[in-house]
C-alpha positions as CSV (number, residue, x, y, z in Angstrom):
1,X,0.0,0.0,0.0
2,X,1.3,3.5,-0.7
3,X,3.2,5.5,2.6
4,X,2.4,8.3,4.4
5,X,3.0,11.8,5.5
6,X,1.5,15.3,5.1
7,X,1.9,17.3,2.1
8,X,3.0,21.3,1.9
9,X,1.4,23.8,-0.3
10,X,3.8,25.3,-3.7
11,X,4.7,28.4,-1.9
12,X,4.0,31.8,-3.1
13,X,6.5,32.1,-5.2
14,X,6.3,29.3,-6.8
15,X,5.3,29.3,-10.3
16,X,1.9,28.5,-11.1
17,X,1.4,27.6,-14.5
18,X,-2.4,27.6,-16.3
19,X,-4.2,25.2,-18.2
20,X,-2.7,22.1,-19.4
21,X,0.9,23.8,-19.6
22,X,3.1,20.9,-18.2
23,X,5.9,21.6,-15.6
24,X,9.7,22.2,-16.4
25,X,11.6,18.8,-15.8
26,X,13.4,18.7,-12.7
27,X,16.4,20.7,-12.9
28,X,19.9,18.7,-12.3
29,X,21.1,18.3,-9.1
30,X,24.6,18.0,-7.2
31,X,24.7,14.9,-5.2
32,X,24.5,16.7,-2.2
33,X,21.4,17.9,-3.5
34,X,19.9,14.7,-4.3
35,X,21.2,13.2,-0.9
36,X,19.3,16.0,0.7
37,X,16.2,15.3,-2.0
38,X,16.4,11.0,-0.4
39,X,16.7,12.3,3.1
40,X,13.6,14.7,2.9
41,X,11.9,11.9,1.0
42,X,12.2,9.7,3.7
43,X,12.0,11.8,7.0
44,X,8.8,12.6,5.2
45,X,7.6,9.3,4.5
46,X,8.5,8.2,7.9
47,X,6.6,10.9,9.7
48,X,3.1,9.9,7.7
49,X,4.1,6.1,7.9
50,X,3.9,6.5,12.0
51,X,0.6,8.3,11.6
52,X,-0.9,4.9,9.4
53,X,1.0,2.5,11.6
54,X,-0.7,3.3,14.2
55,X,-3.9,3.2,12.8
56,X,-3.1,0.1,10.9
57,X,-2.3,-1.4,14.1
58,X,-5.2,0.2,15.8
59,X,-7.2,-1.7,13.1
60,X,-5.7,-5.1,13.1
61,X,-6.5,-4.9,16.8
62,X,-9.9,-4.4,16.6
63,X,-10.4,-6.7,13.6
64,X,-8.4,-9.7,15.6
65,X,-9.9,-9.3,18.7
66,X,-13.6,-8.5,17.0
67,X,-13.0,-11.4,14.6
68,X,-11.5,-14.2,16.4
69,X,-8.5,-15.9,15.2
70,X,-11.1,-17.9,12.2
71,X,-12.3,-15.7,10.9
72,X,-9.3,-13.2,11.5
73,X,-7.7,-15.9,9.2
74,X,-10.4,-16.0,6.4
75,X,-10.2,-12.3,6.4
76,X,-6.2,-12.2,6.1
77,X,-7.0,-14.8,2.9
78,X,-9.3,-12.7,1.1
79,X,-7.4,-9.6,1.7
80,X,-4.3,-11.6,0.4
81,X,-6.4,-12.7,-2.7
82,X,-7.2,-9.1,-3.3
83,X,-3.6,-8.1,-3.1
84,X,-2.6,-10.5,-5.6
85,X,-5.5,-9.5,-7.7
86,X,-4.4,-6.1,-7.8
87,X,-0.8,-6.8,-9.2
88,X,-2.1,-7.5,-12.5
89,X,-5.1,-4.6,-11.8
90,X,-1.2,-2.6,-11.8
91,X,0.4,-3.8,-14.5
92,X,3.9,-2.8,-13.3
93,X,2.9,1.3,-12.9
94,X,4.6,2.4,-10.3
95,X,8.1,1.8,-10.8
96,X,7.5,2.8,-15.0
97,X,4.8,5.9,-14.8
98,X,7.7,7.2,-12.1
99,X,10.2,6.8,-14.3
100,X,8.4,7.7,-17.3
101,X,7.3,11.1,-15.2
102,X,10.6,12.3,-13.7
103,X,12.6,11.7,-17.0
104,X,9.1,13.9,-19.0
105,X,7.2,15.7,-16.2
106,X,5.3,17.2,-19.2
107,X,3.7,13.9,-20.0
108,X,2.6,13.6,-16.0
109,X,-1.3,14.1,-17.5
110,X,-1.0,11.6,-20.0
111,X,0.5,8.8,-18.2
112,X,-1.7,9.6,-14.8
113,X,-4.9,9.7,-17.1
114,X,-3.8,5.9,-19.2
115,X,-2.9,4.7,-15.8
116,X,-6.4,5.4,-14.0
117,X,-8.2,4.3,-16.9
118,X,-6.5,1.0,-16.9
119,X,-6.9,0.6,-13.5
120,X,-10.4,0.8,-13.9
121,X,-10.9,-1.4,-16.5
122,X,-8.8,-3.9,-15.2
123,X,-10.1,-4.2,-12.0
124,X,-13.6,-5.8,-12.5
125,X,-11.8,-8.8,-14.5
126,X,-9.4,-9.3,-11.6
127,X,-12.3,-9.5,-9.4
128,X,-13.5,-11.8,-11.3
129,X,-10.9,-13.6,-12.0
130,X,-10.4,-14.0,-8.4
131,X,-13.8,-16.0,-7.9
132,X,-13.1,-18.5,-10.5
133,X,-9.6,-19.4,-9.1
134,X,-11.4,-19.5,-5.2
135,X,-13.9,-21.9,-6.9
136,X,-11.2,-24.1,-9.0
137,X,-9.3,-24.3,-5.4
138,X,-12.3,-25.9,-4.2
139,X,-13.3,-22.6,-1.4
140,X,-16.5,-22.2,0.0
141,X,-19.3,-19.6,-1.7
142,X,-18.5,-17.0,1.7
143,X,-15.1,-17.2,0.7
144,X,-15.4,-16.8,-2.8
145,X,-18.0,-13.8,-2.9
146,X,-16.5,-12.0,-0.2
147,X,-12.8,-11.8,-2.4
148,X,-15.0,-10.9,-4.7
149,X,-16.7,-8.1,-3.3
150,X,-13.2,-7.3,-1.1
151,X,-11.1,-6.7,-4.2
152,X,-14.3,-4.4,-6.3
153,X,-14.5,-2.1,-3.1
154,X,-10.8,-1.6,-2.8
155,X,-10.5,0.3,-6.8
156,X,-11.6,3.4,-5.6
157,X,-8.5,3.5,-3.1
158,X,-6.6,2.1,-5.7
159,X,-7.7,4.9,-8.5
160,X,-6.2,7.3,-5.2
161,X,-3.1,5.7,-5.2
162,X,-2.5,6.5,-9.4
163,X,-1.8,10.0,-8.4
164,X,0.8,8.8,-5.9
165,X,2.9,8.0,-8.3
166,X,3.1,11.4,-9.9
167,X,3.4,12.9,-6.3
168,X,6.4,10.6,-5.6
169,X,7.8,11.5,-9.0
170,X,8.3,15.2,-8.2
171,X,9.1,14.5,-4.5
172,X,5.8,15.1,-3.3
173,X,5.8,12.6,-0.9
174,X,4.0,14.5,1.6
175,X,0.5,14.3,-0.8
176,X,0.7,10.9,-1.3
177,X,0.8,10.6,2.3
178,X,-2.1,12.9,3.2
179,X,-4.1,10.3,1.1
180,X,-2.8,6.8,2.8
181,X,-3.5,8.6,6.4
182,X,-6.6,10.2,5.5
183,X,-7.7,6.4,4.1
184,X,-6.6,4.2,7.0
185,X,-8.5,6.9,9.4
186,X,-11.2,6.5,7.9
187,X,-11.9,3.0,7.6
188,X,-11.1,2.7,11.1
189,X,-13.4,5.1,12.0
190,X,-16.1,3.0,10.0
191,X,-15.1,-0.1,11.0
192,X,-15.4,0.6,14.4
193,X,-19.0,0.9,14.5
194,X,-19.5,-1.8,11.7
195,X,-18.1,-4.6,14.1
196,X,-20.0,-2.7,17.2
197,X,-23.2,-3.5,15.2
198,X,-22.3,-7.3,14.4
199,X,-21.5,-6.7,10.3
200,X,-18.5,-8.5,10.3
201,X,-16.3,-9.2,7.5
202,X,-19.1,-7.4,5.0
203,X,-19.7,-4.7,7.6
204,X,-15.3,-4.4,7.3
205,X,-15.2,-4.7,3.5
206,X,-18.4,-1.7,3.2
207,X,-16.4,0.6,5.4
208,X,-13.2,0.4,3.3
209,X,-15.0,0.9,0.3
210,X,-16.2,4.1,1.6
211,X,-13.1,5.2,2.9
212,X,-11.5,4.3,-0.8
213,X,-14.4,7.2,-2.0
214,X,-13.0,9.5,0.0
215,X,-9.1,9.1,-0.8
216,X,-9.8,8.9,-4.2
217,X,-11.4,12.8,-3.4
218,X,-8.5,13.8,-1.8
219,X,-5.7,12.7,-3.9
220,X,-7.8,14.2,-7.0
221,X,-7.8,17.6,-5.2
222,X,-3.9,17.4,-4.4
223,X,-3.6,16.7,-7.7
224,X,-5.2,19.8,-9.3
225,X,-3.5,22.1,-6.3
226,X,-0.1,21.0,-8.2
227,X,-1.3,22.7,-11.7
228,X,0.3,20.3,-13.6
229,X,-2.9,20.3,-16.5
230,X,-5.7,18.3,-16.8
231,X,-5.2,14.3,-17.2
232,X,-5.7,13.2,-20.5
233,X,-6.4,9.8,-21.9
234,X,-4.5,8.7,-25.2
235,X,-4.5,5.4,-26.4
236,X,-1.3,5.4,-27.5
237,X,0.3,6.2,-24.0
238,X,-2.2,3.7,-22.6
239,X,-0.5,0.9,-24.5
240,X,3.3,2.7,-23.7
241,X,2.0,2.1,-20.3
242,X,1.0,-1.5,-20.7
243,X,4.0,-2.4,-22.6
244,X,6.3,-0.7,-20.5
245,X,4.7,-1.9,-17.2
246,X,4.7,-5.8,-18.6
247,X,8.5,-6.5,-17.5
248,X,7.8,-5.2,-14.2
249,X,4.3,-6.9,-13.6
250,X,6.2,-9.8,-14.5
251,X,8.2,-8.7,-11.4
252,X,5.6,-7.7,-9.2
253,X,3.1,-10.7,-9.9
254,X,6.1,-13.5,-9.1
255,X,7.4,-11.2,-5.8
256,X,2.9,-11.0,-4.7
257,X,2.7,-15.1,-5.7
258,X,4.8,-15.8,-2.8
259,X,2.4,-14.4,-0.3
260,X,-0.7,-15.9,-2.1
261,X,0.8,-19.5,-2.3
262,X,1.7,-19.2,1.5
263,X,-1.7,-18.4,2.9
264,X,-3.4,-20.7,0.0
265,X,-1.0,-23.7,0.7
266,X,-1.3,-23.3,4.8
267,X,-5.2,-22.9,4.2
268,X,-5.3,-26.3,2.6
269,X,-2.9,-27.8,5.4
270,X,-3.8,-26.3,8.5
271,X,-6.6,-25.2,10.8
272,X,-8.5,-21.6,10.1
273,X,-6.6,-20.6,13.0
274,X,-3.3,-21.4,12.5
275,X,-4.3,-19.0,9.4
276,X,-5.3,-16.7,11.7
277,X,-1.8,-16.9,14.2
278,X,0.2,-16.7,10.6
279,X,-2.2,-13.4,9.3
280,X,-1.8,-12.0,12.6
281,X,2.5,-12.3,12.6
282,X,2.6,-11.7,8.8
283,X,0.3,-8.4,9.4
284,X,3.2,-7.0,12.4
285,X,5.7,-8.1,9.6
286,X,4.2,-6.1,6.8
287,X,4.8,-2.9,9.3
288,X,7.8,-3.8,10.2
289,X,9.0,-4.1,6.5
290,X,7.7,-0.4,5.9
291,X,10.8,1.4,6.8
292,X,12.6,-0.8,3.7
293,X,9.7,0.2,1.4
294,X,9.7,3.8,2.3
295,X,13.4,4.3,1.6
296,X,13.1,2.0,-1.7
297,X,10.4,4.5,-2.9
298,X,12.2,8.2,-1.5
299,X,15.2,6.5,-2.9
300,X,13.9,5.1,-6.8
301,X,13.7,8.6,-8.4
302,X,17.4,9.9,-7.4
303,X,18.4,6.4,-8.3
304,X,16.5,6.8,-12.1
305,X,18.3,9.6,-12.4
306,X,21.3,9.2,-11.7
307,X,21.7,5.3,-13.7
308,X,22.5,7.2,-16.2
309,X,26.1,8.1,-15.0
310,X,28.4,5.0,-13.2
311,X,30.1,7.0,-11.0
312,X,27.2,9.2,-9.6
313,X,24.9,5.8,-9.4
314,X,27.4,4.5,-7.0
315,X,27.3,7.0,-4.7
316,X,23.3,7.1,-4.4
317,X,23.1,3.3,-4.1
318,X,25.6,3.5,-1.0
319,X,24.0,6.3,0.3
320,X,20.2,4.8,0.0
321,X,22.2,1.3,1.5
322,X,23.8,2.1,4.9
323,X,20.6,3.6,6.5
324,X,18.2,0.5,5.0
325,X,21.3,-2.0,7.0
326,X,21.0,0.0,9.8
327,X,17.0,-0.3,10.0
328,X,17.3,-3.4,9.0
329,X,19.7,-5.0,11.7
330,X,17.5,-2.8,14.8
331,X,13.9,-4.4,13.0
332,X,15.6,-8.1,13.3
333,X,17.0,-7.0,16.8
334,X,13.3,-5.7,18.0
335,X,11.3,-8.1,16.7
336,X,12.8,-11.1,18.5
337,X,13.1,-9.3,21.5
338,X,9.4,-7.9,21.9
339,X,7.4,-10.4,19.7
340,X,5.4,-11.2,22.0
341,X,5.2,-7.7,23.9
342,X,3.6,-6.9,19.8
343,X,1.4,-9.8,20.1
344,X,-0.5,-9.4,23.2
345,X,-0.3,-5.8,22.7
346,X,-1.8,-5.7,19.3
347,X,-3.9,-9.2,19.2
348,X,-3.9,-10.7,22.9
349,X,-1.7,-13.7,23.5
350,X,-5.2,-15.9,24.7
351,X,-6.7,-15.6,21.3
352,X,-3.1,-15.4,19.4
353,X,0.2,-16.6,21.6
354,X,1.3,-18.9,18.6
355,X,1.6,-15.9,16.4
356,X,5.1,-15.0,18.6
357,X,6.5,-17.8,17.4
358,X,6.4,-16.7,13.9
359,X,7.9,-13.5,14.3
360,X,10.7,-14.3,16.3
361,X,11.6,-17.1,13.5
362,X,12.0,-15.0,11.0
363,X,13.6,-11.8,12.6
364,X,17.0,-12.9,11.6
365,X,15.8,-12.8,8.2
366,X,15.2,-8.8,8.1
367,X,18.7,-8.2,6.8
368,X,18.2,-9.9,4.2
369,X,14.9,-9.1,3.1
370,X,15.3,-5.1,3.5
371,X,18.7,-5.4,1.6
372,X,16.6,-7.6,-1.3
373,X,13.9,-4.8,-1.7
374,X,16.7,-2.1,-2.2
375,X,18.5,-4.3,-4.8
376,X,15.1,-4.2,-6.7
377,X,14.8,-1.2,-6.9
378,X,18.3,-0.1,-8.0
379,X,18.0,-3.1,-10.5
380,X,14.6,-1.4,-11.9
381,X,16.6,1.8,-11.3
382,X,19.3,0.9,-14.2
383,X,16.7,-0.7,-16.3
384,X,17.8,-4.4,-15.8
385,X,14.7,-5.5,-14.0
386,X,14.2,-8.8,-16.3
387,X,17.0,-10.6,-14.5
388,X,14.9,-10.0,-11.0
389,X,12.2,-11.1,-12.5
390,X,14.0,-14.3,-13.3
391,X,15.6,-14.8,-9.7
392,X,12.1,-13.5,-7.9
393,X,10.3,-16.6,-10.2
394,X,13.5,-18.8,-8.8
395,X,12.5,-18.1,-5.7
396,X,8.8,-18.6,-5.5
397,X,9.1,-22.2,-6.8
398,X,11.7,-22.5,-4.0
399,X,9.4,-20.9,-1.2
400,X,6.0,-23.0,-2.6
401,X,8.0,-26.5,-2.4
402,X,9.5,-25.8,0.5
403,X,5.9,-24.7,1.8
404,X,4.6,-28.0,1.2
405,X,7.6,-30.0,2.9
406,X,7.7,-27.7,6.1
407,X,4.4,-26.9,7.1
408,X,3.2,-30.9,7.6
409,X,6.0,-30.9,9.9
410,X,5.8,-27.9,11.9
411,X,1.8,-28.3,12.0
412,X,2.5,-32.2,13.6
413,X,5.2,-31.2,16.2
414,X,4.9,-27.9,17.6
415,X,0.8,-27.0,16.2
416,X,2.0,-24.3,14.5
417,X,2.4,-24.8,10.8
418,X,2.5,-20.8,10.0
419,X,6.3,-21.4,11.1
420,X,7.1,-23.4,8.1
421,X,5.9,-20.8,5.7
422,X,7.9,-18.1,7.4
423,X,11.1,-20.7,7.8
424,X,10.3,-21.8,3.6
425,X,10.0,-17.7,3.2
426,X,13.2,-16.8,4.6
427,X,15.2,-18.9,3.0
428,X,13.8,-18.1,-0.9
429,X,15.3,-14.7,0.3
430,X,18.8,-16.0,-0.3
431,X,18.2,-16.9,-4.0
432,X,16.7,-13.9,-4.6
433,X,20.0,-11.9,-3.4
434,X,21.7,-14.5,-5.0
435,X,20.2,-13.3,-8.6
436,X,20.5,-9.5,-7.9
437,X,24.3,-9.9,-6.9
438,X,24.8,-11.6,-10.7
439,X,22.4,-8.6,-12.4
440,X,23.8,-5.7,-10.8
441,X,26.5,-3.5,-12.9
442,X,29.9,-4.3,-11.6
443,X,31.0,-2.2,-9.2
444,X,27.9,-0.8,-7.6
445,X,28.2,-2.8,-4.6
446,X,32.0,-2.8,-3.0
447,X,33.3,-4.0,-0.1
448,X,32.0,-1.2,1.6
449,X,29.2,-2.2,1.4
450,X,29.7,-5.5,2.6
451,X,31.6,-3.7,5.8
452,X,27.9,-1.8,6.6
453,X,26.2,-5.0,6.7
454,X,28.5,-6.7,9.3
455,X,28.5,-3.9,11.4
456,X,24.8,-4.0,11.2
457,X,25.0,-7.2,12.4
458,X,27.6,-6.8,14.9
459,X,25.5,-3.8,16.6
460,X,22.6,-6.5,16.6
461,X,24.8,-9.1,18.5
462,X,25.9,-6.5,20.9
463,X,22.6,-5.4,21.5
464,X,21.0,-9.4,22.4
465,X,24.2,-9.9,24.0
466,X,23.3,-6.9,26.7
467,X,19.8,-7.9,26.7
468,X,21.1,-11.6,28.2
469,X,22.8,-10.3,30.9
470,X,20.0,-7.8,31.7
471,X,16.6,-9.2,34.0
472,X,13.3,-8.8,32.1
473,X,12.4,-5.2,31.5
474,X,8.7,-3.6,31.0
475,X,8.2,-2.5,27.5
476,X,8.3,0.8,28.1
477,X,12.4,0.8,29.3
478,X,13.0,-2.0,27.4
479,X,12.0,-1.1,23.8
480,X,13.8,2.5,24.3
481,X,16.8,0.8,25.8
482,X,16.8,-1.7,23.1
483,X,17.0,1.7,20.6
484,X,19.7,3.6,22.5
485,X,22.0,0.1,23.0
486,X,21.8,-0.6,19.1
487,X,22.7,3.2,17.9
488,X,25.2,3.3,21.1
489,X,26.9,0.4,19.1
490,X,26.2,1.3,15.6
491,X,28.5,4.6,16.2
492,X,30.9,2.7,18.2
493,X,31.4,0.2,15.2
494,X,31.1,2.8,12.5
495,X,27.6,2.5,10.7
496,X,26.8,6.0,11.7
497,X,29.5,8.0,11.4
498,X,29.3,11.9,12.2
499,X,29.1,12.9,8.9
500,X,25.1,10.7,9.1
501,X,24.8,12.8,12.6
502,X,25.4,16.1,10.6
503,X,23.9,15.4,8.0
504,X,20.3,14.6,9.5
505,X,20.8,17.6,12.3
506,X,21.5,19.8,9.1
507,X,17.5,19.1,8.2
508,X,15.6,19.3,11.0
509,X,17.2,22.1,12.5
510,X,14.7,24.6,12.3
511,X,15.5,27.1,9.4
512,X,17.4,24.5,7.6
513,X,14.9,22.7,6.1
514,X,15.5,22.2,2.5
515,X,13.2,23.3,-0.1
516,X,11.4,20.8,-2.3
């Protein structure tokens, strides 16, 4: 789902063209410039993805604890039928309409206006689509209308998101933002008195629907407020947009498989509420992934810019890289130490206890997934995104058999066969990193690179080291302490050097704040 944060107004004297008059491209900037572009983009992105964290959170308490862990677990299934659903509904946009925008900002009406129009074509036959395959895999009629009726009332969010990605193009992360929060607020605030009045999953799916209305409102106003002209639809930049988006739906659809064939294999071979437990964890590890997504996205149109010179797409990629490691390593390092603080916080450990298990599993395996979604993006970046493809494909068939071997085993001896699928999960990371270490140009990862990761990793052992010695601490000293112990040993090992101290005091000091 797209991130969050609040958008700011063109100032006054800003130039604010008429009509359909497109916007001057983007001027050329200095790397320091575009480091300072990444760092806004992602303090920005950060700020709004805390505002829909929480809400998401607030949500997936409500729904768990509402729902029950069955029905918590058919609603994680259709929801993850929906998402699949919606990968072809996309058709590989977002990484080509950004591109295409911030390489020909005049074309942003155009592509935004082929885009939506696909969207909205596509979407019905997805949804339809959907209910066959529920009905081949032999799913009940609840299950297969409610996907059904789950993925239809989701376009109008999606149709809100389109205009992301010309916000993200000019660095206007702040608008698509003010969309994602204004969304997950409401459809909170409506499900909150859906499940009050015994609606359940339909009373859920009516409330996001709505909610999708009204983002959809929003992100057309912050649209128009940007004077870029009025969206246009041409059928000739409607089939630019299908053919360029084809290699990267090819992408997207085997990287979204993954998370389909998980919930539909552990569906077939475990109880609805070991679907539940697994929906629950795999929820907490969606959030916890954000951080890796947000700087992928504040990162992706620096790094499209600068592909086109060796030396100066070097310097971006290690400068997008050592803050991702360092997230990555504290995410790993949090989530094994407060997995179940998350789980009876969020879900309640009566209803959901198993779920722990699950997280703490795969918490090593952060590093290595944050580091795999940066490589796809610098991949798409320097336009070689056919060899991910290739290794993301590798990898499902790798995940789905191993899916089938390991969650028998860990349903029969420990109850809990959601811990296969994250265990089988895990472990397709590796031949994806695998494939993007072959594809990437030579050169754009040195040993430098490899240094940040092993620091990562060594302020991560420090840190579970400490936490051994200490006794058992309340959540609210022991998550900040977990924080302070990590950085404390990041700077001591050199991931954070004071030139990354300077640099992010050098923003938010007040007065310093660069212009967009």
């Amino acid at each position: 789902m797209a991130s969050d944060e609040t958008g700011r107004e063109p100032r006054g004297g800003e130039r604010r063209m008429m009509g359909p008059t497109p916007q001057a491209a983007p001027a050329a900037q200095a790397p320091s410039a575009q480091g300072t572009t990444v760092l806004r983009n992602a303090v920005n992105l950060v700020m709004g993805q805390a505002a829909t964290t929480f809400l998401a959170v607030a949500l997936n308490a409500v729904l768990g604890r509402s729902l029950g862990a069955a029905d918590f677990g058919l609603y994680f299934l259709i929801t993850t039928m929906s998402t699949f659903a919606y990968v072809f509904v996309e058709w590989g946009q977002p990484i080509y309409v950004i591109r295409r925008v911030a390489q020909a900002p005049s074309m942003s009406g155009e592509l935004v206006g082929a885009a939506l129009a696909l969207r909205a074509v596509l979407a019905p036959l997805a949804a339809a689509a959907a209910f066959l395959v529920a009905y081949v895999l032999g799913y009940d009629i609840r299950t297969r209308w409610l996907a059904f009726v789950l993925i239809l009332a989701n376009l109008p969010l999606f149709l809100s998101q389109g205009f992301g990605m010309v916000f993200r193009a000019f660095d206007r992360m702040g608008r698509d933002a003010a969309v994602s929060v204004s969304n997950k607020a409401l459809v909170l605030c409506m499900t909150l008195p859906a499940l009050a009045l015994g609606a359940g999953i339909p009373g859920v799916i009516v409330a996001q629907g709505l909610a999708g209305v009204v983002a959809l409102l929003v992100a057309v106003a912050l649209y128009r407020r940007m004077q870029l002209g009025a969206m246009r639809l041409s059928s000739s930049v409607a089939w630019e947009v299908l053919a360029g988006g084809a290699p990267v739906l090819a992408m997207t659809a085997a990287t979204s498989v993954q998370s389909y064939l998980d919930a539909i294999i552990l569906s077939k071979l475990a109880p609805a509420t070991v679907v539940g437990w697994f929906g629950a964890a795999r929820s907490l590890l969606g959030t916890i992934m954000a951080p890796a997504v947000i700087l992928g996205a504040a990162s992706y149109p620096t790094l499209a810019r600068a592909s086109v010179d060796p030396a100066l797409f070097s310097v971006e990629v290690r400068r997008a890289f050592r803050p991702l490691v360092w997230l990555a390593a504290l995410a790993g390092t949090g989530t094994f130490l407060f997995a179940r603080v998350a789980i009876d916080i969020i879900y309640g450990v009566r209803g959901f206890g198993p779920a722990q298990m699950v997280l703490e599993v795969f918490a090593p395996g952060f590093v290595l997934l944050f580091i795999d979604i940066l490589l796809g993006n610098i991949i798409f970046a320097c336009g070689r995104g056919s060899g991910f493809t290739i290794a993301k494909i590798a990898s499902v068939a790798v995940g789905a058999g191993l899916d089938v071997l390991l969650v028998p085993r860990f349903q029969e001896h420990f109850g809990n066969g959601g811990i296969g699928v994250i265990v089988a999960f895990a472990l397709s990371e590796f031949v994806v990193f695998a494939g993007c270490v072959v594809i990437l140009p030579r050169g754009v990862l040195g040993r430098g690179t490899a240094l940040d990761v092993a620091r990562a990793i060594g302020s991560a052992a420090v840190t579970l080291a400490l936490f051994r010695l200490l006794p058992g601490l309340p959540p609210w000293a022991g998550i900040p302490l977990c924080v302070v112990v990590y950085t404390a040993a990041s700077v001591a090992l050199g991931l954070v050097g004071s030139r990354d101290l300077v640099g992010l005091w050098s923003f938010i000091r007040p007065g310093r704040t660069p212009a967009p």
